[in-house]
N, C-alpha and C positions, 0 to 999 in steps of 0.2 A: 603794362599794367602795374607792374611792381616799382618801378621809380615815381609813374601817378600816384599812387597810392602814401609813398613814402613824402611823395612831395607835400599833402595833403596834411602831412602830418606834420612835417616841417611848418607849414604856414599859420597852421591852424593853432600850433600849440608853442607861445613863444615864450611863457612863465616857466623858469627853470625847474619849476617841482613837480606842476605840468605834464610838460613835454617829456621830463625823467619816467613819468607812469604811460604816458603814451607810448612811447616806445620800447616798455618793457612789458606792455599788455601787447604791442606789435611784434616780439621775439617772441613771447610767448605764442600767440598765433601760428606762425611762425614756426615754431618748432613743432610745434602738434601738428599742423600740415604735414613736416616732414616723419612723424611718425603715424598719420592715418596716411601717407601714400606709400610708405615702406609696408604697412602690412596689405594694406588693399593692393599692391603691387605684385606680394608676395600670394597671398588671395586667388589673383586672376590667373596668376603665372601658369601656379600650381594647379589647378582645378577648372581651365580655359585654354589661352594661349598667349603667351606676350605679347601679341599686339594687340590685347583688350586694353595693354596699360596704355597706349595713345590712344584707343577708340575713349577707352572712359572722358579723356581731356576733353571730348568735344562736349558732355555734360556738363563737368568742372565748370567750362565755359559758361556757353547756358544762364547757370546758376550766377556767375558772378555779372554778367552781363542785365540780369531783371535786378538782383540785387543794386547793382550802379543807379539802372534809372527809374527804382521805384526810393532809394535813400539820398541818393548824392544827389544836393539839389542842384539845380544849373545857373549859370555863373553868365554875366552878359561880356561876350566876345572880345578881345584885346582889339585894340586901336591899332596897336602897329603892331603888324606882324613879322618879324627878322624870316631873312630868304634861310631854306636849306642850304648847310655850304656842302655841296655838292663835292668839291675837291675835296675837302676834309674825309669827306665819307670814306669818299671811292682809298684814298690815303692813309686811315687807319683801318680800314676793314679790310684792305688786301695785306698792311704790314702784320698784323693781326694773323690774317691769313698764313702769311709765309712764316712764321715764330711756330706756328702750334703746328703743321706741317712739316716744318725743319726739323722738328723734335721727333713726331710721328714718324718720321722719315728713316732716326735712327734705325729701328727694326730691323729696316729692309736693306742699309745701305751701311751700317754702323757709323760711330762717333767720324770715319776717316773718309766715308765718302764725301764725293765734291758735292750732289744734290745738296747734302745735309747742311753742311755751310754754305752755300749760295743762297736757300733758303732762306736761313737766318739770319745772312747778311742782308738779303735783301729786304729781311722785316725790318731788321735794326734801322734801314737806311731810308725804310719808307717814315718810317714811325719819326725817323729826326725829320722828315721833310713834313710829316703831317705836326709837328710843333713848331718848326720854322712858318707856315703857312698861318696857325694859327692866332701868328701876331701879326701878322700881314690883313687879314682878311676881313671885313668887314660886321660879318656876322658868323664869328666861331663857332665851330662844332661843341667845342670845348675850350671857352675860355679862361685862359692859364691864370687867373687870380682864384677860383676855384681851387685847384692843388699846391698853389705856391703859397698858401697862407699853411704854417707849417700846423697847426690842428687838423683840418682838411686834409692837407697831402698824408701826414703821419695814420690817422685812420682809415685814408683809402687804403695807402700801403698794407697797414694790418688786416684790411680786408681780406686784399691779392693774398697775403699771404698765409690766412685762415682757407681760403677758397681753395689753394693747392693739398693742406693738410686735409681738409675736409674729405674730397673728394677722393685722394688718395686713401685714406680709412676706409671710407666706402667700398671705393673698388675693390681694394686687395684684403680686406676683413671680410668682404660677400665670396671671392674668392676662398678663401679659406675656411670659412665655416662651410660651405656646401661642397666643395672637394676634399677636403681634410676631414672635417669631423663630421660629415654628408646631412649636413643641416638640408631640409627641403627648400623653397623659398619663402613659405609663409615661416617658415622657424628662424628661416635667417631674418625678416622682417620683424620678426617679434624680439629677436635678440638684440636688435639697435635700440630697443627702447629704453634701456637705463643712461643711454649718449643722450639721446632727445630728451630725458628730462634732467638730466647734467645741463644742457645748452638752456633749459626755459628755466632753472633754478638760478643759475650762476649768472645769468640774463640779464634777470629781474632786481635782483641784490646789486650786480656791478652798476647796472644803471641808474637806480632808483638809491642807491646806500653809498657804495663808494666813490663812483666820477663826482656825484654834489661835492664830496668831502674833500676829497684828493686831484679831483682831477682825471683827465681821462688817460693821463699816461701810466700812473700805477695799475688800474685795471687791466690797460689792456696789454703793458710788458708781461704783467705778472700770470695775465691768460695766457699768452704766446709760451712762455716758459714752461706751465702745466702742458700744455698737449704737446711742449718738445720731450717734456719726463715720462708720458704716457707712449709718446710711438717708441723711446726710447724701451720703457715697460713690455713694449708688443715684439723687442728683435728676441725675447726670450723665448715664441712661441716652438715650437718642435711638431714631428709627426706623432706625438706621444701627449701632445695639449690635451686637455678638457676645456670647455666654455669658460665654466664656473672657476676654476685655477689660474688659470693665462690670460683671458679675451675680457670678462670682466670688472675687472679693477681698471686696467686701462681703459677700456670704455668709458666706463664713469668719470675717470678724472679727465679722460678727453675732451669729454663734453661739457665739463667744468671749467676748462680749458678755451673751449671755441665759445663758448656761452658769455663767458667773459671777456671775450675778445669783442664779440662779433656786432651785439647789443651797444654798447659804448662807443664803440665805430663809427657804428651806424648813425649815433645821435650827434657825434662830432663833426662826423662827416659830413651831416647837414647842418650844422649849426650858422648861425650867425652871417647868413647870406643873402643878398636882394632878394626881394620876395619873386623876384623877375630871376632870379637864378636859383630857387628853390628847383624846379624842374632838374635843370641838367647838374645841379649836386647831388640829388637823389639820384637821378641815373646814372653818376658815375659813382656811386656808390656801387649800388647793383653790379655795374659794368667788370668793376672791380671785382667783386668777387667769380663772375659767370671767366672772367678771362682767368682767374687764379685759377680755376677749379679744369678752363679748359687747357693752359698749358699743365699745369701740373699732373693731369689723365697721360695727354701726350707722352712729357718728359718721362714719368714714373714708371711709364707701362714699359716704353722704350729701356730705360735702362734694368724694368725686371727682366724683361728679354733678352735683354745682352747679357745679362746675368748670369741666367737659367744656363744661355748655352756654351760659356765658358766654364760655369759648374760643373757642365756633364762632360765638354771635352777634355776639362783637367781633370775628374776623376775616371772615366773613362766605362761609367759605370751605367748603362742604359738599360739595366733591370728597373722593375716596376719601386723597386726600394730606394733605389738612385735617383729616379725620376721623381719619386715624393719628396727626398731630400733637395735635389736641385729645386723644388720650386720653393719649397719654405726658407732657401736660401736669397734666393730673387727678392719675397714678401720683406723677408728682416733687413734687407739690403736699400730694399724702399724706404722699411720706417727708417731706418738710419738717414737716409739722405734728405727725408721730410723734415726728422729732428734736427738738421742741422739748416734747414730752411727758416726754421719754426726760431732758433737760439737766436741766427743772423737777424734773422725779422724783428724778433724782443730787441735785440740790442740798440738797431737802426730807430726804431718805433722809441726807445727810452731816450735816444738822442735828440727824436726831429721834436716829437711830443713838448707840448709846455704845460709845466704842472701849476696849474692852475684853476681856481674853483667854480663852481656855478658859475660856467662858461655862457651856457644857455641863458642865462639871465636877461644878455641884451636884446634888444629888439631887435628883430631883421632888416628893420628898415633905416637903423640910425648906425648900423656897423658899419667900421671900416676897415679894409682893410691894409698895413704897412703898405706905404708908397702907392695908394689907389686914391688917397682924395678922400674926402666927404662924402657921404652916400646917402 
């Protein structure tokens, strides 16, 4: 639904000033989604059971399902329709597989067992065969002029790598406020809300005021850098935080942070593509972030674990005071490794990035891109 959706707006809105308020009334959306499902999350948890939070989805559904076919008009069926590439699939969903596995794996087997590299070798090794494949093949999964036009590839990249910070915040800041400072869940779901509207503020400006101006590389170096000085902000936290002192400030400029990232991304990311590749740039857009978000749970969790219990073995301290300190060790150990995801990603993203203006400007259908030809 969500690459539909994006694609939608890819095709539909090809005026660069446009298409800049479309998709920053689209993060905005967007972000208020993810702060009405943080607290309705927090809602059901609290005063239900956590599995109302997937029962409620099959409403969600529902709803957006009548809304589809009582607004979205219908469209008369394509001519030709390109085969599933079936290899392709099976070829990055199991390399895919093995990477976010390999990671998860650490826990159980640490950085030295064999599982854990065999795994990851064998994503690494599926994923180069599912790109060899994809210039072979007749009807790609994902075809490579998509990422290899360096605005494209540069804002997926920032996606993936908004997707690990993200989700990483999420995890180990819901951890910490309801073990640490025994936030409930509907408190924790209310206390993300100055991030959510950090991301619909910083959104709406990056996309609609800056990328016109500058381009989309200043925006989103300069978003990657804020939420790397923000997790940075978060290894201060202690067993001795309050919300309002530690949690925050970094919140807010997080979200300032991923706001500005993640909007401008997303409009570069589909910019300037056959109207017949609108789809699969929106989806891997998307793609890119659900994979940042899912290796980055993996790796993150894995190495707060391995953390934790070289903390407690090296001080050798398994009182209840020890045990609070080793985990707020694990948390700050994270944001450090996020923030140094977060620096790596600005840097790469200010390299591949061309600063360059009302990029959106051209049409979709007359773009071309280096060494493809005429379009």
């Amino acid at each position: 639904m969500a690459p539909a959706a994006l694609s939608l707006l890819s095709t539909t809105f090809t005026d660069a000033k446009d298409r800049a308020k479309a998709f920053a009334i689209f993060g905005g959306i967007s972000g208020s989604g993810a702060a009405v499902g943080m607290i309705l999350g927090g809602v059901l948890t609290q005063f239900l059971n956590w599995r109302f939070t997937l029962f409620v989805n099959v409403v969600i559904a529902l709803v957006a399902i009548i809304g589809a076919i009582v607004l979205i008009p219908r469209h008369a069926p394509a001519t030709t329709k390109p085969r599933l590439d079936a290899l392709g699939t099976v070829l990055a969903c199991a390399g895919l597989f093995s990477i976010v596995f390999g990671f998860a794996n650490v826990e159980a087997q640490s950085w030295s067992g064999s599982g854990t590299w065999a795994f990851l070798a064998a994503g690494v090794l599926l994923l180069a065969a599912f790109v060899w494949w994809q210039t072979r093949t007749t009807h790609p999964l994902l075809p490579l002029r998509i990422i290899l036009n360096r605005t494209r590839g540069g804002a997926n990249l920032a996606i993936f790598i908004a997707g690990i910070g993200l989700f990483a915040a999420f995890l180990f800041l819901s951890y910490f406020m309801q073990q640490t400072l025994a936030f409930t869940p509907l408190a924790t779901g209310l206390a993300f809300l100055p991030m959510v509207v950090g991301i619909v503020i910083a959104g709406g400006i990056a996309t609609t005021q800056l990328a016109p101006r500058f381009g989309p590389r200043a925006p989103i170096s300069l978003g990657l850098l804020a939420a790397a000085a923000a997790l940075v902000w978060l290894t201060g936290i202690s067993t001795h935080s309050s919300y309002a002192g530690s949690v925050l400030g970094p919140l807010v400029l997080f979200g300032l942070g991923v706001g500005a990232t993640i909007a401008p991304a997303m409009n570069a990311g589909t910019a300037n593509v056959r109207p017949e590749d609108a789809g699969i740039a929106s989806a891997t857009v998307n793609i890119a972030q659900q994979i940042g978000g899912s290796i980055g749970t993996a790796l993150l969790n894995s190495i707060a674990a391995a953390t934790l219990a070289a903390y407690l073995i090296g001080t050798n301290d398994h009182s209840p005071a020890g045990q609070a300190a080793a985990t707020i060790h694990s948390y700050t150990t994270t944001f450090w490794v996020a923030a140094a995801v977060f620096t790596a990603g600005a840097a790469a993203c200010a390299l591949i990035l061309q600063q360059h203006r009302n990029e959106t400007s051209t049409p979709t259908s007359t773009f071309s891109d280096p060494g493809q030809g005429p379009k």
